[in-house]
C-alpha positions in Angstrom: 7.4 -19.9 -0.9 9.9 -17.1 -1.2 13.7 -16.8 -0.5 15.1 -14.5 2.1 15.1 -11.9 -1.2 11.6 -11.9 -1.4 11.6 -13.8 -5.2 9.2 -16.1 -5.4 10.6 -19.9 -5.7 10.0 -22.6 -8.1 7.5 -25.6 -6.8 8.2 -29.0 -7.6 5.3 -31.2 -8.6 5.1 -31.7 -4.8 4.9 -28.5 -3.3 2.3 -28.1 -5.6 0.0 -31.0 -4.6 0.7 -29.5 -0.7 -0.2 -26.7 -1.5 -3.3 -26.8 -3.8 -4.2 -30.2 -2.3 -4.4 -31.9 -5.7 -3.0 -35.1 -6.5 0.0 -35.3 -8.8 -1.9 -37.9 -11.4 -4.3 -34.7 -11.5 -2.2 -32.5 -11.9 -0.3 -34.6 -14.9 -3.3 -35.1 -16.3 -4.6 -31.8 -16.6 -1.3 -30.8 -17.8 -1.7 -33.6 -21.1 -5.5 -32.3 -21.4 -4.1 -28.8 -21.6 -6.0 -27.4 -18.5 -2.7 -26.4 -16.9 0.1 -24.3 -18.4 3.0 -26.3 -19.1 5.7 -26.8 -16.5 9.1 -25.7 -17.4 10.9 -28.7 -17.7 14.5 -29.2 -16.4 14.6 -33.1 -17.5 12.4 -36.2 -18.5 11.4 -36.2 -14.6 11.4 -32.8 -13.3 9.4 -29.6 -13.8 8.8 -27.0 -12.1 5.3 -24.9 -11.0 4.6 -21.5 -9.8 1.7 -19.8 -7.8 0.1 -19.3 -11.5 -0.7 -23.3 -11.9 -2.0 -22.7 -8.2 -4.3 -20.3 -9.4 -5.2 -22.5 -12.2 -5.4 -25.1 -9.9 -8.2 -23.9 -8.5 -10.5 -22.5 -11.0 -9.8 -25.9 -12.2 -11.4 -28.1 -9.3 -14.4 -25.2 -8.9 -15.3 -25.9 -12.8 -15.3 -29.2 -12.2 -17.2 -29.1 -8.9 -19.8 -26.9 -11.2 -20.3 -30.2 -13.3 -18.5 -28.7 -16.2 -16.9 -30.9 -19.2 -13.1 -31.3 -19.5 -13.4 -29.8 -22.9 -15.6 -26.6 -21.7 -12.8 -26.7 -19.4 -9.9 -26.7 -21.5 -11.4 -23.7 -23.7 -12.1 -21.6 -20.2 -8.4 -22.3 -19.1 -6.8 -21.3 -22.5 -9.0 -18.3 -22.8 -7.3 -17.2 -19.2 -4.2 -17.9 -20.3 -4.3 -15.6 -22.9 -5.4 -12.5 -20.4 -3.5 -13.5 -17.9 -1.0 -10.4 -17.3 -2.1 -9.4 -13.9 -1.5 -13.1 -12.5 2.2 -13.5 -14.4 2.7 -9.9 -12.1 2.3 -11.7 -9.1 5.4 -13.6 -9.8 7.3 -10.6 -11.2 7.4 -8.5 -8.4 6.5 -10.9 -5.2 7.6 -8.7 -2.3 4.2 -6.6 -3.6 1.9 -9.0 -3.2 3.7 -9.6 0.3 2.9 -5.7 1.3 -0.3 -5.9 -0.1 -1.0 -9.2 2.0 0.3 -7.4 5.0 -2.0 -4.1 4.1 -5.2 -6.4 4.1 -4.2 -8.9 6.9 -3.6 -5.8 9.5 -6.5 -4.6 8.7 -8.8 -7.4 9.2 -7.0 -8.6 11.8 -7.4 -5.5 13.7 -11.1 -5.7 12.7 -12.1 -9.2 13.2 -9.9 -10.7 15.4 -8.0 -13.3 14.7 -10.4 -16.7 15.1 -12.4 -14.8 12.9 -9.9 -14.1 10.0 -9.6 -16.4 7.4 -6.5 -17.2 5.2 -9.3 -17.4 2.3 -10.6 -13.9 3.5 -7.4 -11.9 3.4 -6.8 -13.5 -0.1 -9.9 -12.3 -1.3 -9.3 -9.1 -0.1 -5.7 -8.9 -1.9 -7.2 -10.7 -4.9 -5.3 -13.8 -4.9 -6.3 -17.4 -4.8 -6.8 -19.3 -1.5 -4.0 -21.3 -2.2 -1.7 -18.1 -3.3 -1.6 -16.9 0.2 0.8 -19.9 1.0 3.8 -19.0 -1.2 4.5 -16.5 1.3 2.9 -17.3 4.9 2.7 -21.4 5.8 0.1 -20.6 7.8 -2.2 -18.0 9.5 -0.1 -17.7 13.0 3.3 -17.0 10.8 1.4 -13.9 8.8 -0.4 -12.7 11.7 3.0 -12.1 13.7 4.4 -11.0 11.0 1.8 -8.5 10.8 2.7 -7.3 13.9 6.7 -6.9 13.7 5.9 -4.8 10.3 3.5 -2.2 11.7 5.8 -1.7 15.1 8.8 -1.5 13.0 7.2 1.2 11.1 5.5 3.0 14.0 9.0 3.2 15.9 10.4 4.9 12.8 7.7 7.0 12.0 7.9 8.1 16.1 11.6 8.6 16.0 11.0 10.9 13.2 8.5 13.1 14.9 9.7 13.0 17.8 13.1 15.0 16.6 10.8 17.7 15.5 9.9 18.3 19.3 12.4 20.0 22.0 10.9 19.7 25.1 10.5 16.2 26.8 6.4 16.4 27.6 6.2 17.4 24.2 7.9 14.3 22.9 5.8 11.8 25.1 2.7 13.5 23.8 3.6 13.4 20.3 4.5 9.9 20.8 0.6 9.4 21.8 -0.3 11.2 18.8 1.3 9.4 16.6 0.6 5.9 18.0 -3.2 7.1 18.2 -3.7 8.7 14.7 -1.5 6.2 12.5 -1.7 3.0 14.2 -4.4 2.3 16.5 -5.2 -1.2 14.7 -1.3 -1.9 16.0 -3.4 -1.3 19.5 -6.5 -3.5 18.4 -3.8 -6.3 17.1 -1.8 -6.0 20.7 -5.6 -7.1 22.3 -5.9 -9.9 19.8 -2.1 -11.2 20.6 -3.2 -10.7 24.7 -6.0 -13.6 23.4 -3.9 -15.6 21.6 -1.4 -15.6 24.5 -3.9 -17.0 26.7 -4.6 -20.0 24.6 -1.2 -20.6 23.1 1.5 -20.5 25.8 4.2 -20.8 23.1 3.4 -17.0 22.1 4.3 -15.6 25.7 7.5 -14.5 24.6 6.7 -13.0 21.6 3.8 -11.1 23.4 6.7 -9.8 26.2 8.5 -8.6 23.0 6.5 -6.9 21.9 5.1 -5.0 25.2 8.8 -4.5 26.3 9.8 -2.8 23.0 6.7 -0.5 23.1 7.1 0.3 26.7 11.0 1.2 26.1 10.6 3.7 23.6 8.7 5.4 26.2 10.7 4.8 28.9 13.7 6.5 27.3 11.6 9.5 27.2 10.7 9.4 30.8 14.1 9.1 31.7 14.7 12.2 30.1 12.5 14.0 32.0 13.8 12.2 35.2 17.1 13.7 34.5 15.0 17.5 34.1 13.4 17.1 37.5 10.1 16.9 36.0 9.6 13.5 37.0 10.3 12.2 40.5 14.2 10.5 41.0 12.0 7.5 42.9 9.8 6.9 39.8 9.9 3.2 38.6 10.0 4.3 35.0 8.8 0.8 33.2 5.3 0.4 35.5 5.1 4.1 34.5 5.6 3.1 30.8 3.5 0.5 31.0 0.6 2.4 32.7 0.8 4.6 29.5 0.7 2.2 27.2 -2.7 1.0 28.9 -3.8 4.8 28.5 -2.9 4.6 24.9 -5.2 1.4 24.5 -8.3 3.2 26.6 -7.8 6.4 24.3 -8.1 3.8 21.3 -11.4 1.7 22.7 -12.9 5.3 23.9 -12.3 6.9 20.2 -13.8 3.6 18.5 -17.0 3.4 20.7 -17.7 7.0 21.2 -17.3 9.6 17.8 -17.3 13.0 20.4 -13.6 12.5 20.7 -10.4 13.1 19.0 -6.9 12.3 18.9 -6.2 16.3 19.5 -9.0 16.4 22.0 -7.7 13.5 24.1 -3.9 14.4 24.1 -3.9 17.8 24.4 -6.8 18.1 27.2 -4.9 17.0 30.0 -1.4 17.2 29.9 -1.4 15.4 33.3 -2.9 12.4 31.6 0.8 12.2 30.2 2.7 11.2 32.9 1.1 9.6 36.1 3.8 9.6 38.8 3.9 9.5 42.6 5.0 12.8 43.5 6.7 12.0 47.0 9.3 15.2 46.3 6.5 17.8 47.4 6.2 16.0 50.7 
């Protein structure tokens, strides 16, 4: 739970037993044993939580499940709480757990798939607690587009940025594929994963169009630049073009992660009609 800020909100007693899936006489209780930190407390019937008593939650309920005593318990808990730094951090500065949430979901997203991501996995992998996860993301669909309007968002800049560097409109288009191909080809992988999702989950047809049609217009700019140089045909429908290259990009990215022999270099720069596929009906 975060505000539009990225600063991590308050949980009442019952966001807390949501979240954690504890009961609130458990979690009063462990807060009288001293197996909890205590709640700041706004009145006689209100406190409020943060993602540390989630944390604490937990270890909590897997001490217990270990057949542990509530006063082994209690000495565990107030031993953590006096090393407990890098946990306070989280709450300090939550749009860095975010990134780092984002970092490790892209990547085993991209890897994995998404059936066969966990929310528990990508915690794991940031170092958080299962439960920690859903102060920011209420569930794995919401992170996993997320995911995706992050690394476009910084793909288009980092393509608008190269792309000044280059004068001459071929030039651009392959620079484009180099960039797309070297620093985002799990952006590819995640685009496959979405193609699945779509399939099963109607509701996610328009986010999948989105997507595509945002991709494919970056590129279709740049084809209508060289329409206007002659080096494309007048005739040419520029978005099947665009699209046709964005299937390219995807085959360059399956071919480089099943077969070592080539390269981003090697597959932009050896064909430079690999770049644009057109109908040429003008030499007729």
């Amino acid at each position: 739970m975060a505000d539009k800020n990225g600063v991590a909100k308050p949980l009442r007693v019952s966001d807390l037993e949501r979240i954690s899936g504890v009961n609130r006489s458990s979690i009063h209780y462990y807060v009288r044993e001293g197996l909890l930190t205590e709640p700041v407390r706004t009145g006689k019937t209100m406190a409020y939580y943060s993602s540390v008593h989630l944390e604490e939650l937990e270890e909590v309920r897997r001490l217990l499940k270990e057949g542990y005593p509530i006063s082994f318990i209690k000495k565990i808990m107030q031993d953590n709480r006096e090393n407990r730094d890098s946990v306070i951090s989280i709450d300090e500065k939550p749009e860095d757990r975010k990134d780092k949430i984002l970092d490790k979901a892209v990547d085993l997203f991209s890897r994995n798939g998404y059936h066969k991501t966990r929310m528990s996995d990508i915690a794991e992998a940031v170092g958080i607690s299962r439960s920690a996860i859903y102060l920011d993301y209420s569930s794995k669909k919401t992170l996993f587009l997320e995911c995706i309007d992050r690394v476009l968002r910084s793909m288009l800049l980092d393509i608008q940025k190269d792309v000044l560097k280059v004068d001459d409109t071929l030039g651009k288009i392959e620079k484009t594929a180099e960039v797309v191909l070297k620093s985002y080809p799990h952006l590819l992988e995640i685009l496959r994963v979405l193609d699945d999702m779509a399939a099963e989950d109607p509701s996610l047809a328009p986010k999948r169009k989105e997507i595509y049609e945002t991709g494919s217009s970056v590129i279709e700019k740049l084809l209508e630049a060289g329409k206007e140089q002659g080096l494309i045909p007048p005739d040419t429908d520029l978005t099947m073009q665009a699209f046709i290259l964005l299937g390219i990009a995807q085959g360059y990215a399956t071919l480089m992660s099943i077969n070592d022999h080539y390269s981003v270099d090697d597959l932009v720069s050896r064909d430079k009609s690999v770049i644009v596929i057109v109908p040429n009906n003008s030499s007729s």
